[in-house]
C-alpha positions as CSV (number, residue, x, y, z in Angstrom):
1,X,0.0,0.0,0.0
2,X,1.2,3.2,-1.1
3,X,0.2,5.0,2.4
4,X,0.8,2.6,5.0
5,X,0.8,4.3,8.2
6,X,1.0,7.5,7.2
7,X,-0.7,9.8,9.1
8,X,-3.2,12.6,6.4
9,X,-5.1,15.1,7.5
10,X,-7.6,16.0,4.5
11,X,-9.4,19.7,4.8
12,X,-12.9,19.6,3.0
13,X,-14.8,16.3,1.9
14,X,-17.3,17.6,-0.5
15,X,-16.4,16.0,-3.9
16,X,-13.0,15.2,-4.6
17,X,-11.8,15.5,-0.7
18,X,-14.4,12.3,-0.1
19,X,-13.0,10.8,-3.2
20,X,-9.2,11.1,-1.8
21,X,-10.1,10.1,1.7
22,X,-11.5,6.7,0.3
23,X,-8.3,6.6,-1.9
24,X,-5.6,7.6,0.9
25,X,-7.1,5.1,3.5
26,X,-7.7,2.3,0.9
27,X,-3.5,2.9,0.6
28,X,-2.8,2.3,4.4
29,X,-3.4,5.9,5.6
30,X,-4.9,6.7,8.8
31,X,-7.0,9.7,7.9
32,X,-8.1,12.8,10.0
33,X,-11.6,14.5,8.4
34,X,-11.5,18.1,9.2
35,X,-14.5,20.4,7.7
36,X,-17.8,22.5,8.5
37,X,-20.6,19.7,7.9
38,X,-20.7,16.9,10.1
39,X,-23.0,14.9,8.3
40,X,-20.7,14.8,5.0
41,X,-17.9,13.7,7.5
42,X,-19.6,11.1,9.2
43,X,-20.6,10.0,5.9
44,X,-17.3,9.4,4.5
45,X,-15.6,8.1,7.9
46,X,-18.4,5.5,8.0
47,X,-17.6,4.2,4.3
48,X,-14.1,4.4,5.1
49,X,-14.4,2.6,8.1
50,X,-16.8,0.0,6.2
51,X,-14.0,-0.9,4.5
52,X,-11.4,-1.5,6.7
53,X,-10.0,1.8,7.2
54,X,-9.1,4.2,9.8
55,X,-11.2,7.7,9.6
56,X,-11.3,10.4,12.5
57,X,-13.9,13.6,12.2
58,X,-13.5,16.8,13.3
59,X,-15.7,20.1,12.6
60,X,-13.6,22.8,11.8
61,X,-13.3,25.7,9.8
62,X,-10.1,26.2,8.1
63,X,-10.9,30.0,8.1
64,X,-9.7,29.7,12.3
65,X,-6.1,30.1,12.4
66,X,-6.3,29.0,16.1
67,X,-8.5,25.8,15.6
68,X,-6.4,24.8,12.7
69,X,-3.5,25.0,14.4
70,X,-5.2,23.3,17.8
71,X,-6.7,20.5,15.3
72,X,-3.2,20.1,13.8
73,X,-1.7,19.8,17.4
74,X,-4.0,16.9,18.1
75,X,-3.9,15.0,15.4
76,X,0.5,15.2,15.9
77,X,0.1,14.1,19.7
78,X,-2.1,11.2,19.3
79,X,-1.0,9.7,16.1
80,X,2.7,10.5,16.5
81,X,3.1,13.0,13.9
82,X,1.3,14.5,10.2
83,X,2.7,13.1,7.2
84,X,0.0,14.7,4.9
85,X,-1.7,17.4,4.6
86,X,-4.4,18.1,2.1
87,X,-6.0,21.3,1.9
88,X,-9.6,20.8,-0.7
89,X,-11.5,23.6,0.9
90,X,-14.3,25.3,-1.4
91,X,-13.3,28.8,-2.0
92,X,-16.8,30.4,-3.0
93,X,-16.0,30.9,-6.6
94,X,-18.5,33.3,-8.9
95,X,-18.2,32.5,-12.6
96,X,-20.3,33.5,-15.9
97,X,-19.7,37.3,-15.3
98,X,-17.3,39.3,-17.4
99,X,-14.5,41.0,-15.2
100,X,-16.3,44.5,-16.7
101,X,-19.5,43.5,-14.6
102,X,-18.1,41.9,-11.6
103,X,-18.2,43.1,-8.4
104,X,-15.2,43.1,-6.3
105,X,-16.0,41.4,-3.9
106,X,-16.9,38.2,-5.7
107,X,-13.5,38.7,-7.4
108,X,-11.8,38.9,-4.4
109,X,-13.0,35.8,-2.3
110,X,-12.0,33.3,-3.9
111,X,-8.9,34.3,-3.4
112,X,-8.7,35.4,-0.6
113,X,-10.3,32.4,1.0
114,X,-8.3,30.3,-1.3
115,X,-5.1,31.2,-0.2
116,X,-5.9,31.6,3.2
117,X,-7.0,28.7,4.2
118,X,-4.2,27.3,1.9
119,X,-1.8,29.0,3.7
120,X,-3.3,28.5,7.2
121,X,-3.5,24.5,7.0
122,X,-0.2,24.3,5.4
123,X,1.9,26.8,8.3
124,X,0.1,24.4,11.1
125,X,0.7,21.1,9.2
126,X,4.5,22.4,8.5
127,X,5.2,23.5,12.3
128,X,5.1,19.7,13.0
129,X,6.7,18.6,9.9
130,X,10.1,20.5,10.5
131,X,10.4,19.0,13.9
132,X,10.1,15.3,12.0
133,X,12.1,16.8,9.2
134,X,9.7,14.9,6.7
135,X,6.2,15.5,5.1
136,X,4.1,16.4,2.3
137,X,1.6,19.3,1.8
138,X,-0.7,19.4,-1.6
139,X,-2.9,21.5,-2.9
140,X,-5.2,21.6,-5.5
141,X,-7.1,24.0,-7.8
142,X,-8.1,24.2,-12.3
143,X,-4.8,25.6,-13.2
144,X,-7.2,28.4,-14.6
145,X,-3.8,30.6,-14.0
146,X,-3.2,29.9,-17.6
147,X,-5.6,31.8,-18.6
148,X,-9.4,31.6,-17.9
149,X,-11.7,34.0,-19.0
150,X,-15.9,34.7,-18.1
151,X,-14.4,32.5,-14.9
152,X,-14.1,36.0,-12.9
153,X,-11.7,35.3,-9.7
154,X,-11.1,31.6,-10.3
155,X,-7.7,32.3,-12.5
156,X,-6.2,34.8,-9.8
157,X,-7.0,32.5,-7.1
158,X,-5.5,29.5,-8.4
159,X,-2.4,31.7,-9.2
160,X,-2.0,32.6,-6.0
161,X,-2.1,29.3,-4.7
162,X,0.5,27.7,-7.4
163,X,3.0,30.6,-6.0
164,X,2.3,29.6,-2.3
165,X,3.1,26.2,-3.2
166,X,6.0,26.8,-4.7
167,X,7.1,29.1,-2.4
168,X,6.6,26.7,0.6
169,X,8.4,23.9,-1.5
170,X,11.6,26.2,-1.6
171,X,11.5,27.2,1.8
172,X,10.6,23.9,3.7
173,X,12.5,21.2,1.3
174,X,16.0,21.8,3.0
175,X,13.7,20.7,6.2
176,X,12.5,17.8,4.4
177,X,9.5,18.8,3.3
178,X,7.3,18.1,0.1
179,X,5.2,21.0,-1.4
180,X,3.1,20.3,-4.6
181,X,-0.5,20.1,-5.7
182,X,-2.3,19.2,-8.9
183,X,-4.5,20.8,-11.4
184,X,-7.8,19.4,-12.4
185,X,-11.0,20.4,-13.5
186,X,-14.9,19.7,-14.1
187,X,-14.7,15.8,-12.5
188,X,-17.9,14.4,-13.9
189,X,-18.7,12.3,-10.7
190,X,-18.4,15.9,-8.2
191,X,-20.8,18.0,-10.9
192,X,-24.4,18.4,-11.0
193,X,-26.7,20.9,-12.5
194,X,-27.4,22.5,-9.0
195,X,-23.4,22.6,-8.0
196,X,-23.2,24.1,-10.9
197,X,-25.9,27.1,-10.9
198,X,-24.1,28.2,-7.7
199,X,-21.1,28.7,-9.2
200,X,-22.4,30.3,-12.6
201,X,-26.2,31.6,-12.0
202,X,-26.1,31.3,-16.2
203,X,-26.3,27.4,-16.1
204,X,-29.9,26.3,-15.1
205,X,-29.7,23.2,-17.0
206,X,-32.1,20.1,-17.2
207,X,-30.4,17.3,-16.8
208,X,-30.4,16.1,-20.8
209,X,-28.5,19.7,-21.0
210,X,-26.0,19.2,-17.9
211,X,-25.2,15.6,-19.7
212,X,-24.7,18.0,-23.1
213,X,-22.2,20.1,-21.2
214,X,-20.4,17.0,-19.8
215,X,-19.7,15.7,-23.2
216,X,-18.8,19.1,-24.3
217,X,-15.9,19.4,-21.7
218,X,-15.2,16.0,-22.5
219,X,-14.3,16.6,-26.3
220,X,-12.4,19.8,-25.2
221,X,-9.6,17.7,-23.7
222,X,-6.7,16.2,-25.3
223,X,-8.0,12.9,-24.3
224,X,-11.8,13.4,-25.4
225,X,-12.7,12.0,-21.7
226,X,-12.4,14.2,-18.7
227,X,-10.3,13.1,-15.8
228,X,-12.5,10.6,-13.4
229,X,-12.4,11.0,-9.3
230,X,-10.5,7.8,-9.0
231,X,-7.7,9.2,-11.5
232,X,-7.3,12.4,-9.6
233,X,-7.4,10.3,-6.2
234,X,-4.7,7.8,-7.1
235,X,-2.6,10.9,-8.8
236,X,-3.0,12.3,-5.1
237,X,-2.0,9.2,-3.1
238,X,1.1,8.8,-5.7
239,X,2.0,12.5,-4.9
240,X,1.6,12.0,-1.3
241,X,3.7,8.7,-1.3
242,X,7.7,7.7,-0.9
243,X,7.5,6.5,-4.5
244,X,7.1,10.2,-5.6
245,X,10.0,11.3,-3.1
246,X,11.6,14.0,-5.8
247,X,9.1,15.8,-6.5
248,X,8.1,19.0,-5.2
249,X,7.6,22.5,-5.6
250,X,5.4,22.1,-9.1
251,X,1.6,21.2,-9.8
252,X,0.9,17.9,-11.8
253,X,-1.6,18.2,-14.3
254,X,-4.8,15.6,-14.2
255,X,-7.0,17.6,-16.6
256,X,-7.1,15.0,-19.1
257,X,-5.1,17.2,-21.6
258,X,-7.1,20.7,-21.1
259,X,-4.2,22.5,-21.4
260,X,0.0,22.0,-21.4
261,X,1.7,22.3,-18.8
C-alpha cells in the first residue's frame, strides 16, 4: 500500500476531498476529516471505516487560524506525527460574469479564502513537519492561472495558490519537506446541475442539457474523456507517497489534456 501508516489530514470532503479520503485510506493511511458539515464527514468516515479503514472527524473551519492550528496539534500528539496534509476547501468561486460586470468582492474571495486557508492548513501542518524533518503538503485548484476567461476570480485565485506552493516547497524542502499540488478540472462524478448554478447563476440546465455540457468538456480535452475522481485520487496518493519522493515544488496536471503544462 502506497500510504501505509502515514498519518493525512484532508481539509474539506465535499467532492473530490471524499474521493481522496477513500483513496488515501484504501492505501494504508490513517485519515483525520477536518470540515464545516458533520453529516458529510460522518458519511465518508463510515464508508471508510466499512471498509477497513481508519477515519477520525473533526468540525472545523479552516478559516480559524487557532483551531487549525489546535486541530493540527492533536492529530500530531495522538497519532505521533502529520505526514499529509491536504487542503480541498471550497473557495466560493463566482463565474459567468465578465470581469467588466463583476463586483469586487466576488473577485476577491476566492482568493482570498483560497489562499488563506491554503496557507493557514499548510503553516500548522509544516510547524510539525520541520520537527520530523519529513512531510508532504498538496494542494489543489483548475490551473485556470493559464488563462481563464468569463471565470471571474477563479484564475487569480488559483495563481496565487501555485506561487504559495512553490514558495513553501523552496522554503521547507531543506527541512524535508514536500510541497506540490495538482491541477484538475470539471470531474464528472463531483458536478451536477445545481453545483453548478451556484457557481455560474447562467447554467440552469435540465439534466439532458447538464449531460450535453459533460460531453462538451469531454471533447475539449486532449484525451476526449475528462479526468474521473478515482484518476485524480490515485494521482494524489502517488504525490503524497515515498515512490514520488523527488518531487516538489510544481503542480501535476490531471485535466485529461485541457491545457499544457
Amino acid at each position: 500500500m502506497l500510504l501505509e501508516n502515514k498519518n493525512a489530514i484532508i481539509y474539506g470532503v465535499g467532492g473530490i476531498g471524499a474521493g481522496v479520503a477513500r483513496t488515501f485510506a484504501a492505501e494504508g493511511a490513517r485519515v483525520f476529516l477536518a470540515g464545516r458539515s458533520l453529516h458529510k464527514l460522518e458519511a465518508v468516515a463510515k464508508e471508510i471505516a466499512d471498509n477497513g479503514g481508519f477515519a477520525e472527524v473533526t468540525v472545523i473551519d479552516a478559516l480559524d487560524e487557532g483551531a487549525v492550528d489546535e486541530h493540527a496539534l492533536a492529530v500530531a500528539a495522538s497519532a505521533g506525527g502529520i505526514d499529509i496534509s491536504f487542503n480541498l476547501v471550497s473557495r466560493g468561486d463566482i463565474q459567468g460574469v465578465p470581469l467588466a460586470e463583476m463586483a469586487t468582492a466576488d473577485l476577491l474571495a476566492p482568493v482570498t479564502i483560497g489562499l488563506r486557508t491554503n496557507f493557514i492548513t499548510a503553516r500548522a501542518a509544516a510547524r510539525h513537519m520541520i520537527e520530523r524533518r519529513s512531510g508532504v503538503i498538496l494542494a489543489l485548484n483548475s490551473g485556470s492561472a493559464f488563462g481563464s476567461p468569463m471565470m471571474g476570480g477563479t484564475g487569480p485565485a488559483d495563481a496565487a495558490t501555485d506561487i504559495l506552493v512553490r514558495n513553501l516547497a523552496a522554503e521547507l524542502g531543506p527541512h524535508g519537506i514536500r510541497v506540490l499540488g495538482l491541477w484538475t478540472a470539471a470531474v464528472a462524478e463531483t458536478l451536477s446541475p445545481e453545483k453548478l448554478a451556484a457557481v455560474n447563476s447562467n447554467l440552469q440546465l435540465d439534466e439532458a442539457a447538464f449531460q450535453g455540457l459533460l460531453q462538451h468538456l469531454a471533447q475539449m480535452r486532449m484525451l476526449r474523456r475528462s479526468p474521473s475522481l478515482a484518476n485524480v485520487a490515485a494521482t494524489a496518493a502517488f504525490l503524497a507517497s515515498d515512490h514520488a519522493a523527488s518531487i516538489t515544488g510544481s503542480f501535476v496536471n490531471v485535466t485529461s489534456g485541457t491545457f499544457t503544462s
